[in-house]
matplotlib code that plots the C-alpha trace (Angstrom):
import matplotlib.pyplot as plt

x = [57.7, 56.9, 53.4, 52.9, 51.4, 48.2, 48.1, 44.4, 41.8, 39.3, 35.9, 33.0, 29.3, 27.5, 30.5, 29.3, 25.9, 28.0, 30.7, 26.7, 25.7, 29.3, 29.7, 29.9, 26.6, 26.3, 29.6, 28.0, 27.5, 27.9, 24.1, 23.5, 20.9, 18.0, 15.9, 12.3, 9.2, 7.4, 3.5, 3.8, 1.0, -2.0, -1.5, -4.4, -3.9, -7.3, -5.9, -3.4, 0.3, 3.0, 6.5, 9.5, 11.2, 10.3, 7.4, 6.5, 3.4, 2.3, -1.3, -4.0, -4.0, -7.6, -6.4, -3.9, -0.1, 2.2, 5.6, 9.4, 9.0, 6.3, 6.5, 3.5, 3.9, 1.7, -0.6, -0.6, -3.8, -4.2, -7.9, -7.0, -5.3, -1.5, 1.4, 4.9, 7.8, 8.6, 5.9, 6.5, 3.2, 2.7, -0.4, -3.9, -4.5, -8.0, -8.0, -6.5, -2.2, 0.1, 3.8, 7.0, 7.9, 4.7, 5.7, 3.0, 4.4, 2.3, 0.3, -0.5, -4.0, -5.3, -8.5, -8.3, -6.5, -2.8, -0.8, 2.7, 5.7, 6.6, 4.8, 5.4, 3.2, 4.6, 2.4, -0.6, -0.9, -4.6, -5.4, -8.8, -8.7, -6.6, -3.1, -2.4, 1.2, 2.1, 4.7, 8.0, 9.2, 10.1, 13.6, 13.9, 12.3, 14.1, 17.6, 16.5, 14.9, 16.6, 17.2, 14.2, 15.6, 15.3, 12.3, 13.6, 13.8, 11.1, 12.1, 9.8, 11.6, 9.5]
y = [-39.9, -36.8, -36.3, -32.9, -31.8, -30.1, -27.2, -26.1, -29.0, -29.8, -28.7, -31.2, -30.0, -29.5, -28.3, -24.9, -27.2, -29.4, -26.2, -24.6, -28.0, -28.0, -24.6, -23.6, -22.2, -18.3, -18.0, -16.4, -18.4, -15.7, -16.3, -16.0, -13.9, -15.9, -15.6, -14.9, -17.3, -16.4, -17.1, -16.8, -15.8, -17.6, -18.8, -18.5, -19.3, -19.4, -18.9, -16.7, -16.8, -16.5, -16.2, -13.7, -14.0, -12.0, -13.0, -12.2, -12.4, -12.5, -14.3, -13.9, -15.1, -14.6, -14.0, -12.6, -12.3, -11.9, -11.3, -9.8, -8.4, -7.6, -7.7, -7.1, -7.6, -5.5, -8.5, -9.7, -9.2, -9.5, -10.1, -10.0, -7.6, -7.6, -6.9, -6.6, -4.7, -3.7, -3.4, -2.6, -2.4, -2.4, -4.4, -4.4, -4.8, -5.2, -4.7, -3.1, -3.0, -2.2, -2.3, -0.1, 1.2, 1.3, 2.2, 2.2, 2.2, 4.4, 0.6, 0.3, -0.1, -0.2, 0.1, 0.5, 1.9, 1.8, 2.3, 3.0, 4.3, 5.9, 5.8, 7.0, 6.9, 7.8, 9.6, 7.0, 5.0, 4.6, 4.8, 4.4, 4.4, 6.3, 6.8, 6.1, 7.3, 4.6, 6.3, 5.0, 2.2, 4.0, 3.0, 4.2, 7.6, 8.2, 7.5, 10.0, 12.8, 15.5, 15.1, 16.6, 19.5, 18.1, 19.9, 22.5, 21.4, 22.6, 23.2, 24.4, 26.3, 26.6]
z = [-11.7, -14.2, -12.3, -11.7, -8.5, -8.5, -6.1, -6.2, -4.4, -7.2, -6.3, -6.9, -7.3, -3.7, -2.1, -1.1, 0.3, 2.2, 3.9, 4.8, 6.7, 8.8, 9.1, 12.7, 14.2, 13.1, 10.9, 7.6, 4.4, 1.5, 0.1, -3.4, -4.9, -5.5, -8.8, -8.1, -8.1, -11.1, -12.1, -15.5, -17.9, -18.6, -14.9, -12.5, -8.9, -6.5, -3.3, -0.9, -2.2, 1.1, 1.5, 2.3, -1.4, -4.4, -6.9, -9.6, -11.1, -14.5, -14.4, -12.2, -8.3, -6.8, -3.3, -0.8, -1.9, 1.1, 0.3, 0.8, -2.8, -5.3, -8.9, -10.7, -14.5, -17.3, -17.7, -14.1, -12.1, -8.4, -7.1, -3.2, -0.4, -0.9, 1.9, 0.7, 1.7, -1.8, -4.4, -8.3, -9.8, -13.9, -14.3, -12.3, -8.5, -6.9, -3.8, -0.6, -0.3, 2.3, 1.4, 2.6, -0.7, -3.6, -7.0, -9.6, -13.2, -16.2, -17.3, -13.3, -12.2, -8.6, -7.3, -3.3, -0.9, -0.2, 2.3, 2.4, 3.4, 0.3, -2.9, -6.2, -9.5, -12.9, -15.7, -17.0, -13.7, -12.6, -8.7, -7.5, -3.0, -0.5, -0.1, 3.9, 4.9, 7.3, 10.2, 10.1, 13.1, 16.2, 16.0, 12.4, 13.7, 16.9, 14.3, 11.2, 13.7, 15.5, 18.9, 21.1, 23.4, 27.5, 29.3, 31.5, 35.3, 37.7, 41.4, 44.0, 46.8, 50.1]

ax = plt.figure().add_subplot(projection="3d")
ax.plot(x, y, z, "-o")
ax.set_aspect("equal")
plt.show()
């Protein structure tokens, strides 16, 4: 009789899990940022390290790190090639990378070759290789460069 009626639905934990499962096919979940895998210090791994997230890497990984992002932290140390789109070095790789964006902070070591898209070293940052511009996707290109004038049309009159 003197219940009062409760206007907002009371949300139970998994909701949001179980709205992703019945959401129609290609309607857009809002996705949450997701904290980065992290091989802490005193960590070693022996073998490759995979995936499209962002790691970070505080030990040692003998082996090949492909990934979406690269974190490299002051005492990390990488004894492998490594592909990433982004890569934020501050400890010591050894070996080849390849990554869009390369940023090598002053306690960054690297000893081989990098190539990149851009790349940028602050003041105390130790690289040992060569620096390989890599050329942008042709679609990115064709967008960011100015149109190329048409050739002039040749007619042969007889």
């Amino acid at each position: 009789m003197f219940e009062k009626a409760n206007k907002t639905p009371v949300r139970e934990v998994g909701d949001d899990l179980l709205a992703a499962r019945n959401a129609p096919v290609g309607a857009s979940v809002p996705a949450k940022p997701k904290a980065p895998s992290l091989i802490g210090p005193g960590l070693c791994i022996q073998g490759n390290v995979a995936g499209e997230a962002e790691v970070q890497i505080d030990g040692l990984v003998r082996g090949d790190v492909r990934v979406g992002k690269l974190s490299l932290g002051p005492q990390g140390k990488i004894e492998g090639s490594v592909v990433a789109v982004v890569a934020e070095i501050r400890g010591h790789i050894k070996g080849s990378m390849k990554a869009r964006q390369v940023r090598l902070y002053g306690t960054a070591r690297v000893e081989g070759d990098i190539a990149h898209e851009q790349l940028a070293m602050e003041t105390g940052a130790v690289f040992e290789g060569r620096s390989v511009r890599l050329a942008k996707p042709e679609g990115e290109a064709a967008a960011s460069s100015p149109a190329a004038p048409a050739a002039p049309a040749v007619s042969s009159a007889a």
